[in-house]
C-alpha positions in Angstrom: 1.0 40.1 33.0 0.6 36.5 32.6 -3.5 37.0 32.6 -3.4 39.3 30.0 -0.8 36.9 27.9 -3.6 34.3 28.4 -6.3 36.1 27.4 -4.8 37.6 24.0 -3.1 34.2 23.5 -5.1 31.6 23.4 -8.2 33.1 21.5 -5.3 34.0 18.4 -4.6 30.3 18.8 -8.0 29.2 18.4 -8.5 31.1 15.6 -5.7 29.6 13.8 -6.9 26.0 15.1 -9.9 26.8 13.2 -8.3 28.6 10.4 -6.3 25.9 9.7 -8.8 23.2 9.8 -10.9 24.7 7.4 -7.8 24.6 5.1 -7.2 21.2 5.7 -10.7 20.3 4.8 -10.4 22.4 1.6 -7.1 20.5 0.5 -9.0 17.2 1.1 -11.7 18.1 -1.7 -9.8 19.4 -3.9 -7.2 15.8 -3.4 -10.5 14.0 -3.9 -11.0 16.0 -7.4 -8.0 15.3 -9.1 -7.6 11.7 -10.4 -5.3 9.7 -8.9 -1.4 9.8 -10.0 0.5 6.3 -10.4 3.7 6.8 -10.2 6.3 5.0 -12.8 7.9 2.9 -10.1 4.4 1.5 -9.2 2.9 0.9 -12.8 6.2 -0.9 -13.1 5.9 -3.2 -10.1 2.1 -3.5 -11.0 3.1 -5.3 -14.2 5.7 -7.1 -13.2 3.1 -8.3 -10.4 0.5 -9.6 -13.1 3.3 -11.0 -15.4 4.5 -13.2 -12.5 1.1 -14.4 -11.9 0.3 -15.2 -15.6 3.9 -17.5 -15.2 2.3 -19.3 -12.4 -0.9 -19.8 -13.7 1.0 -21.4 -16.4 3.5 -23.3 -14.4 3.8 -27.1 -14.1 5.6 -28.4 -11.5 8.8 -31.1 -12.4 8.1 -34.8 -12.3 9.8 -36.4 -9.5 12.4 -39.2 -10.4 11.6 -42.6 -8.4 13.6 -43.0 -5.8 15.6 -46.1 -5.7 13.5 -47.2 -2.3 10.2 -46.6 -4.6 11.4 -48.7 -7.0 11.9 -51.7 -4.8 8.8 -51.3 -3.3 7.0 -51.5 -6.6 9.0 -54.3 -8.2 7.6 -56.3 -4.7 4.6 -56.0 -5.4 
């Protein structure tokens, strides 16, 4: 019983290994076809990306006050 399980079995599973590969590779094509879709969320966080980065090209850092110890060492001199 188990031999003829075996034998009717696994060539139907085969099949559908192979059946289902060829669909796989179909879906992939067609995928490679279409043009890409960019979500909302993502062409938001895109933006806010490059806006972020045009504020630190831009930025200039504070001026540091003189410490009071920086100050005595230049009056010494």
């Amino acid at each position: 019983m188990y031999k003829l399980f075996m034998l009717i079995a696994l060539p139907i599973l085969a099949v559908g290994w192979i059946i289902y590969a060829l669909w796989e590779r179909k879906m992939r094509a067609e995928e490679k076809k279409r043009p890409k879709q960019v979500s909302q969320h993502l062409h938001k966080t895109r933006s806010e990306v490059s806006d972020w980065a045009k504020k630190m090209t831009e930025f200039q850092p504070p001026k540091r006050k003189k410490t009071y110890e920086q100050n005595n060492k230049n009056n010494q001199t």
